[in-house]
N, C-alpha and C positions, 0 to 999 in steps of 0.2 A: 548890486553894488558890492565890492571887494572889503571884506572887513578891515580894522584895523591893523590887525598881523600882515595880510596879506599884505597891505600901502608898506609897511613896517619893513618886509623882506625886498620889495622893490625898489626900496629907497635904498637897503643895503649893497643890493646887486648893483644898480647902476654907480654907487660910489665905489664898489672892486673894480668894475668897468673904467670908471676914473682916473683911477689909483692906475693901472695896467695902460693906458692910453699917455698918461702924461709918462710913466717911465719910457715908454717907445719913443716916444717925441724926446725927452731927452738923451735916449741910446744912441737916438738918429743926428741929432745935433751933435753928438759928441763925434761922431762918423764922419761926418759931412764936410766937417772943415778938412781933415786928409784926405778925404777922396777926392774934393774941388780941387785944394792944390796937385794934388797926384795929373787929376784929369787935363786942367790948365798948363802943367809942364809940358804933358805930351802934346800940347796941338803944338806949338813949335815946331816940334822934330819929325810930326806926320806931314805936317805944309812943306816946310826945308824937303823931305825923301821928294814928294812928286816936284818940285823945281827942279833936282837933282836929276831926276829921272827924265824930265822935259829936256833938259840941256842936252842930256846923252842921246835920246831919240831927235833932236833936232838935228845933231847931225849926223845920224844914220841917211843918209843917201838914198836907201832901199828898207823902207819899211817892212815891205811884203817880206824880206829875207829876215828880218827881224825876230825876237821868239817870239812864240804862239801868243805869250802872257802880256806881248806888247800888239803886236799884227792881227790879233783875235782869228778866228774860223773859219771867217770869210762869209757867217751867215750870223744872223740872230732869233733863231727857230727856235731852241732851246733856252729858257729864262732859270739861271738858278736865284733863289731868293734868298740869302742871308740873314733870319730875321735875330738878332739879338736882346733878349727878356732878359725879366725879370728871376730868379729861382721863389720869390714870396713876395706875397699880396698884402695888402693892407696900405696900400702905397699910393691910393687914387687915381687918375686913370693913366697913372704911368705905363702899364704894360697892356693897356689896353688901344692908347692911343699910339703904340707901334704896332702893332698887329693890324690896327683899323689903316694902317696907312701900307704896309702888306696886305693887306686883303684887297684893296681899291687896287691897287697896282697888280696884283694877281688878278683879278676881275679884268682887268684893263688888257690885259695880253693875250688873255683866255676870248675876250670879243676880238681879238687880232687877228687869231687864229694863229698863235704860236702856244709853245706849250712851257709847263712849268715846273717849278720843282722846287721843294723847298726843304730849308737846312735849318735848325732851329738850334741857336744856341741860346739856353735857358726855358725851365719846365715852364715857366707862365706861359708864356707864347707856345710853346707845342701843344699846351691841354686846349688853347683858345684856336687855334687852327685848326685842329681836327674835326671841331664841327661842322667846316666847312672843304676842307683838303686833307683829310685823313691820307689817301690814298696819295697824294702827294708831297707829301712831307717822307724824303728818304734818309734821314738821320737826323737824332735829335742827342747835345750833349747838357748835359748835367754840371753847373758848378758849384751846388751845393756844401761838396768837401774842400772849395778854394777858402781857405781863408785872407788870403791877399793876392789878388788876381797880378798875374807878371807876365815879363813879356813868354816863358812855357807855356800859358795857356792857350796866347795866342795863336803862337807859332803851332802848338799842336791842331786847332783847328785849321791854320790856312796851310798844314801838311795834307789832310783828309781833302779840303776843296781844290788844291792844286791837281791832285790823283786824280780827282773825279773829275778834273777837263785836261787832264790828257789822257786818260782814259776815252774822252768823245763824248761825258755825260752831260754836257751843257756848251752854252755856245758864249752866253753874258751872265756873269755874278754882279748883283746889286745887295750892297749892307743895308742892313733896317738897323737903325740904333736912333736913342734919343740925345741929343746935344742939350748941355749944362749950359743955364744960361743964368738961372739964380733958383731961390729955393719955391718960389712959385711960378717958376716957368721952365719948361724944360720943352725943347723941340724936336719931334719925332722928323726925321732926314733918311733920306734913301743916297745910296752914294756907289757910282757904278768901279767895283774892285777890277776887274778880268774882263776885257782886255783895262790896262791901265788908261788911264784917264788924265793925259798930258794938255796942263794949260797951254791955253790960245798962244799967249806971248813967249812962252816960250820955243815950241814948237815953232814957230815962226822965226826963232833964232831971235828978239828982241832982247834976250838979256846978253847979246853978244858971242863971238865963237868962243870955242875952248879946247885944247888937245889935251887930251885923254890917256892914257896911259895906268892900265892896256888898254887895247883894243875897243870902242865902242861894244861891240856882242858880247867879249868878254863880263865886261862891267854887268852889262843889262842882263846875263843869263846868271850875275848872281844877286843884283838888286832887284829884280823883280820879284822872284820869290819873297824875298824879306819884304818888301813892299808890301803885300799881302798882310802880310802879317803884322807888320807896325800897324795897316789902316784897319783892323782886326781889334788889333792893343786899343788904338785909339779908342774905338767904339768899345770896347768894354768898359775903359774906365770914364768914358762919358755917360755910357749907364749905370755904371756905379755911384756917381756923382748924382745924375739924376731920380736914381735911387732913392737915396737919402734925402737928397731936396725933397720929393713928392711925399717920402713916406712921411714926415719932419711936417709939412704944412698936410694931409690928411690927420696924423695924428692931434696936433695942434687944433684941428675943426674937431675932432671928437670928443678931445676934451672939456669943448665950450659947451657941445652941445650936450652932451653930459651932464653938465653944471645946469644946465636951461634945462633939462628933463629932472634932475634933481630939487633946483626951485620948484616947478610945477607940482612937482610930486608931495612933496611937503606944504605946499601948500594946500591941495587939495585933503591931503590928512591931516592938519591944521582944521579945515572947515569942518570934515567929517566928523573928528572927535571933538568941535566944540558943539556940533547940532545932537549929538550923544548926550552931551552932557546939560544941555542946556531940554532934552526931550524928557530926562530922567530929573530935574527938577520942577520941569511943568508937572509929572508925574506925582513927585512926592507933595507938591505942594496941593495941587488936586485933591490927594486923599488925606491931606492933613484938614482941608476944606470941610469935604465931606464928613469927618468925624465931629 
């Protein structure tokens, strides 16, 4: 049985534990309301780009003459993955539950008999996939020194992925990111970037014709790229958002349970040093007995 000091120092540790868990949960709540709204403005402007982008492929005539970034390869052999983490943990199973939804969809293509490849922006997810696709993860970026993610971050990721399919390194990019949906739920989503991914109704011409100026090709060989990159943005700052939501409700459960291992603990050294003391007057009264 653990003496009194020992209960003593346990009882101090789990209250620094405490003390450290409720500041995070408040760091994260203080976070969380700018990064929702941040995250919430941008799904507008990501939804608006692909209608935009529909319109102008709907009336492209000749798809096949279209750019790569719209017409794709012509195969879907090559799978690149875009998986987007976390850079820190303590966040519950936020960075885990996109990786696990990369990994089933890796697993999925790998039994296809196509091949894959994977692009890791943020260290959580790179250290959690290498246990299984070391050998396939061919670049992994770091946003550790961002302190307010913009659309440069993005943009300089969806410059590296553009290079890499026309370069021939892959045939379809799909984003891994988790979608904000409140502070205890957050939903891991796969989202296919490259070739672009033109709604039904539109592509169908259902929002109606429109003359373009310039040129159709023109338009599209400089909105695609940026496409990229906005649905890039997006998915960062939806994992930023969900972020803080996961980290905000883990923190919050550690501090209760905390409090719950704290009760316990005191109470059991409550018992121990009353059967101390109540041992050591059976004691003295015994040999007061005796005498």
């Amino acid at each position: 049985m653990a003496s009194l000091k020992d209960m003593r120092v346990r009882i101090g540790a789990t209250k620094a534990t405490q003390k450290i868990t409720k500041a995070m949960q408040m760091v994260a709540a203080s976070k969380l309301r700018r990064a929702q709204t941040t995250a919430e403005a941008a799904r507008p402007f990501a939804e608006r780009m692909g209608r935009v982008l529909g319109r102008i492929a709907g009336s492209v005539s000749d798809v096949s003459a279209a750019p790569k970034l719209l017409s794709g390869t012509g195969s879907d052999r090559v799978h690149l993955l875009l998986v987007c983490t976390g850079e820190r943990g303590l966040c519950g199973p936020f960075n885990s539950a996109i990786v696990r939804l990369a990994r089933e969809r890796a697993n999925a293509l790998t039994a296809e008999g196509k091949e894959i490849k994977i692009f890791c922006v943020g260290r959580k997810g790179a250290e959690q996939l290498k246990r299984n696709f070391e050998k396939q993860i061919i670049e992994t970026i770091e946003l550790r020194s961002v302190r307010q993610i913009g659309f440069i971050n993005a943009e300089d990721v969806a410059k590296r992925i553009i290079a890499l399919y026309e370069e021939g390194a892959f045939d379809v990019c799909t984003l891994f990111f988790s979608r904000f949906k409140s502070v205890i739920a957050q939903i891991p989503t796969a989202e296919q970037i490259i070739p672009a991914q033109i709604p039904e109704e539109e592509a169908n011409g259902a929002g109606g014709s429109y003359e373009f100026e310039p040129e159709q090709d023109e338009l599209l060989e400089e909105l695609l790229p940026r496409n990229v990159a906005v649905q890039i943005l997006h998915a960062l700052l939806e994992n930023n958002a969900s972020f803080y939501g996961a980290q905000m409700s883990a923190m919050d459960n550690a501090t209760r349970n905390a409090g719950e291992m704290i009760r316990k603990q005191t109470l059991a050294y409550n018992r121990t040093r009353q059967a101390m003391i109540t041992k050591e007057l059976i004691e003295i009264i015994s040999g007061a007995e005796a005498v």
